[in-house]
C-alpha positions as CSV (number, residue, x, y, z in Angstrom):
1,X,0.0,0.0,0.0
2,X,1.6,3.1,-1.2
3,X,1.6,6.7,1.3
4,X,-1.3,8.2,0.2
5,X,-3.1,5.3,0.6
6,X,-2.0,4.4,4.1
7,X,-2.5,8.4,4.9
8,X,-6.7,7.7,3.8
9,X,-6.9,4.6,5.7
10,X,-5.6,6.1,8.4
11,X,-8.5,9.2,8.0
12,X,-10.6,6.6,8.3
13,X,-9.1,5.1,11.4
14,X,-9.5,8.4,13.0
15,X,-13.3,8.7,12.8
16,X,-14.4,6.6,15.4
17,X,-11.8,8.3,17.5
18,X,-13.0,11.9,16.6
19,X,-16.6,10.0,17.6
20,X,-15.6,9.1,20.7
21,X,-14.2,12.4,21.8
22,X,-17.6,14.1,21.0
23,X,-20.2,11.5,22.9
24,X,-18.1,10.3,25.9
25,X,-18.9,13.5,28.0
26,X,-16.9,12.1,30.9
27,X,-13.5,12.5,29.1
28,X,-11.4,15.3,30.1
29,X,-10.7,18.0,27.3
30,X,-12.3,16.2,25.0
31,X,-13.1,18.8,22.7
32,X,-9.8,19.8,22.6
33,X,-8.6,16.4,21.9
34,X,-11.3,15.6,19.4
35,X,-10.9,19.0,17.2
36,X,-7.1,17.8,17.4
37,X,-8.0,14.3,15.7
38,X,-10.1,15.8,13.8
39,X,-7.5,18.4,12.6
40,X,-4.9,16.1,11.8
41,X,-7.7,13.6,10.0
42,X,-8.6,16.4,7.7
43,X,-4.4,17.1,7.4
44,X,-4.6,13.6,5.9
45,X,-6.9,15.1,3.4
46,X,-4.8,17.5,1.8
47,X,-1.6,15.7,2.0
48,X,-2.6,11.9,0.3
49,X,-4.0,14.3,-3.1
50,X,-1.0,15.8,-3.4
51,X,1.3,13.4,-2.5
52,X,-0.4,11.3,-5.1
53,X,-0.6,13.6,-7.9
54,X,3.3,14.6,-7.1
55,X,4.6,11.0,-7.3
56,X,2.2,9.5,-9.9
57,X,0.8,7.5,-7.1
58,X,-3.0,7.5,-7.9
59,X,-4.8,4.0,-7.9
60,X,-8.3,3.0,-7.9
61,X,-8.2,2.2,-4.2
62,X,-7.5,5.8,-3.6
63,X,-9.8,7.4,-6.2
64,X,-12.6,5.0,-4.3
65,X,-11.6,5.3,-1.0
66,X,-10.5,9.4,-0.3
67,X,-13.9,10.5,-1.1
68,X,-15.4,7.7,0.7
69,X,-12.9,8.7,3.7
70,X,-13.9,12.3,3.1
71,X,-17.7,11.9,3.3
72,X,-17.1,9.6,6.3
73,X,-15.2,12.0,8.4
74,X,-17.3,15.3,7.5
75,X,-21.1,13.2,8.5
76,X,-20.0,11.1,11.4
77,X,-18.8,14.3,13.0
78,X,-22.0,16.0,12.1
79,X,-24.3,13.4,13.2
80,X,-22.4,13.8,16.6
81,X,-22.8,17.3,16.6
82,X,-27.0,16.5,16.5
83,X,-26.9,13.9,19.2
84,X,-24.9,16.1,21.0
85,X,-27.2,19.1,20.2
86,X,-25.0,20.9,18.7
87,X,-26.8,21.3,15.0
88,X,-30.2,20.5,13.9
89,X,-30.6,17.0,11.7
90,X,-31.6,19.0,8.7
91,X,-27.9,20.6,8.1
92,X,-26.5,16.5,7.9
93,X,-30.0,15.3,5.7
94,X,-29.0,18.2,3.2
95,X,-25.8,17.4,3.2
96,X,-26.0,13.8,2.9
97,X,-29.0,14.3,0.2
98,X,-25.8,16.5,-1.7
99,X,-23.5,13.4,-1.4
100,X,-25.7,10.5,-2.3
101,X,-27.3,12.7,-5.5
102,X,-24.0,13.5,-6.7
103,X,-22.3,10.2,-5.9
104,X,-25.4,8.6,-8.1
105,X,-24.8,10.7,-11.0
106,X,-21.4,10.5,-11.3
107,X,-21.8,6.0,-11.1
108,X,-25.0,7.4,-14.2
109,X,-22.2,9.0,-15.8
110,X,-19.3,6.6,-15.7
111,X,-22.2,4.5,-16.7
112,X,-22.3,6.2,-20.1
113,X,-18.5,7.0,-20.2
114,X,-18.5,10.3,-18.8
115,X,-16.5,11.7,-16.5
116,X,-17.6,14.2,-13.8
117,X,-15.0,16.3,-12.5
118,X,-15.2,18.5,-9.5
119,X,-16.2,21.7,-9.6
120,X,-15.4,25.4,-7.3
121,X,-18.8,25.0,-5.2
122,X,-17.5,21.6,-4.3
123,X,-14.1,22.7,-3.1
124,X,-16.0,25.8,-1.3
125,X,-18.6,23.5,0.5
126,X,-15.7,20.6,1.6
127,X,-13.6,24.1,2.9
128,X,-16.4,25.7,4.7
129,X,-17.6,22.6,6.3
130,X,-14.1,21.3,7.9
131,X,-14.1,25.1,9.0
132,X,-17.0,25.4,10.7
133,X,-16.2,21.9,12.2
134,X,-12.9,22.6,13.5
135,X,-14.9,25.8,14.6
136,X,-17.4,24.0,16.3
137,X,-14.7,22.0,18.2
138,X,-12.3,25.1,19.2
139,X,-15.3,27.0,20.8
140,X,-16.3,24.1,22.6
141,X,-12.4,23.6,24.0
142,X,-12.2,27.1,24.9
143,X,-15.3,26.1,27.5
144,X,-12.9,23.2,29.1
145,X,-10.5,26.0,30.1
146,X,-12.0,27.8,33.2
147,X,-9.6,30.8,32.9
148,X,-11.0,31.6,29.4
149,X,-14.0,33.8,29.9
150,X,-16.7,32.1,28.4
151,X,-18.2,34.7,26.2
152,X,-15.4,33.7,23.6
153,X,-16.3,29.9,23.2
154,X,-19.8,31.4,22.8
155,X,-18.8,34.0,20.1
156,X,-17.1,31.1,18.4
157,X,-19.2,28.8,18.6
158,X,-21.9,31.3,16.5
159,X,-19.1,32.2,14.1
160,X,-18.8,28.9,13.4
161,X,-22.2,27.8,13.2
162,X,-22.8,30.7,10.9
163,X,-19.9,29.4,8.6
164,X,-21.8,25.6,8.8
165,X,-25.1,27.5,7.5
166,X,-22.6,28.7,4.4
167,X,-21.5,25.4,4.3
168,X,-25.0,23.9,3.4
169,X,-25.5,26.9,1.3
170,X,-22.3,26.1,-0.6
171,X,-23.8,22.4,-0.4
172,X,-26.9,23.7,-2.2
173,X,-25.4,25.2,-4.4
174,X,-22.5,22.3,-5.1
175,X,-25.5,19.7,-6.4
176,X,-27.3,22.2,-8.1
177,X,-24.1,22.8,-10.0
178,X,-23.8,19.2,-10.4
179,X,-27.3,18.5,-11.6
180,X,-27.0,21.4,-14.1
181,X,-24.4,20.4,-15.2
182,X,-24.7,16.5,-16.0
183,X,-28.7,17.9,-17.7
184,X,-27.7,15.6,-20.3
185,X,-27.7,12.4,-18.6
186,X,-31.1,12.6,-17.7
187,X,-32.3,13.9,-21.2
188,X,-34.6,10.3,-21.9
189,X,-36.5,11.2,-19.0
C-alpha cells in the first residue's frame, strides 16, 4: 500500500476516535482532543491528493476510497454534533442528500463514459464545512479551560455555526451545479 493510501486509511481510522471524543462527556478536554484528531484527519486530506498527484501514485483504491474517507469523516462528525445538540438534523440530511445525489450521478455517468469532474462549489462546501467543524470544536475547547471567559467559546461557537449555515448553502449550491451540469444524462426522462 503506497503513502497516500495508508494516509486515507488512516483518516478513516481516526473517525471513530474523533466520535468518541464528542459523545463520551466524561473525558477530560475532549473537545480539545477531538478538534485535534479531527484536525490532523482532515491534514490527511490535503496531504494523500497531493502526494499522489506529485509521485504518480493514484490508484483505484485511492480514487474510491478518499472521497469515501472524506464523506465519512465530515457526517459522522455531524451526526455527533445533533446527538450532541449541537446542530439540527436538517444541516447532515442536506448534506448527505448533496452526497448521495451526486455520488449517483457520477456512477449514471461513468455509466455512459463520462467523467464528472469536480467543480469550485465543491471545493468551497468541503472548505467551509471542515471550517466550521474545526470551529465548532475550538469554541467548545475554549469552555474546558476555566480561565477563558466564556463569552469567547460562545462567540465562536456562533461564528462557526454561521460558517456551517454557508457550508450547506455552498452544499446547495454544489448539487445544483452538479445536476445542471450533468442535464444531459437525464435527457430520456
Amino acid at each position: 500500500m503506497n503513502l497516500p493510501n495508508k494516509l486515507t486509511v488512516l483518516r478513516v481510522l481516526f473517525i471513530p476516535v474523533v466520535m468518541v471524543f464528542i459523545l463520551a462527556e466524561g473525558i477530560p478536554y475532549r473537545w480539545l482532543l477531538g478538534g485535534i484528531c479531527f484536525g490532523l484527519a482532515s491534514l490527511t486530506d490535503m496531504l494523500d491528493g497531493r502526494i499522489a498527484r506529485r509521485r504518480n501514485l493514484i490508484t483505484d483504491f485511492g480514487k474510491l476510497m478518499d472521497p469515501v474517507a472524506d464523506k465519512m469523516l465530515i457526517m459522522s462528525t455531524l451526526v455527533c454534533f445533533v446527538q450532541s445538540e449541537i446542530c439540527g438534523a436538517w444541516v447532515v440530511v442536506i448534506i448527505l442528500f448533496r452526497e448521495f445525489l451526486v455520488t449517483s450521478m457520477r456512477m449514471v455517468a461513468v455509466d455512459k463514459g463520462i467523467v464528472i469532474p469536480a467543480n469550485i462549489w465543491g471545493k468551497i462546501k468541503t472548505v467551509t464545512q471542515m471550517v466550521a467543524v474545526i470551529g465548532i470544536f475550538c469554541a467548545n475547547a475554549l469552555h474546558e479551560f476555566p480561565a477563558i471567559p466564556a463569552v469567547a467559546g460562545d462567540v465562536l461557537l456562533t461564528i462557526s455555526t454561521v460558517v456551517l449555515y454557508a457550508a450547506v448553502v455552498a452544499t446547495i449550491f454544489s448539487g445544483a451545479t452538479y445536476v445542471y451540469g450533468c442535464r444531459e444524462l437525464f435527457k430520456d426522462v
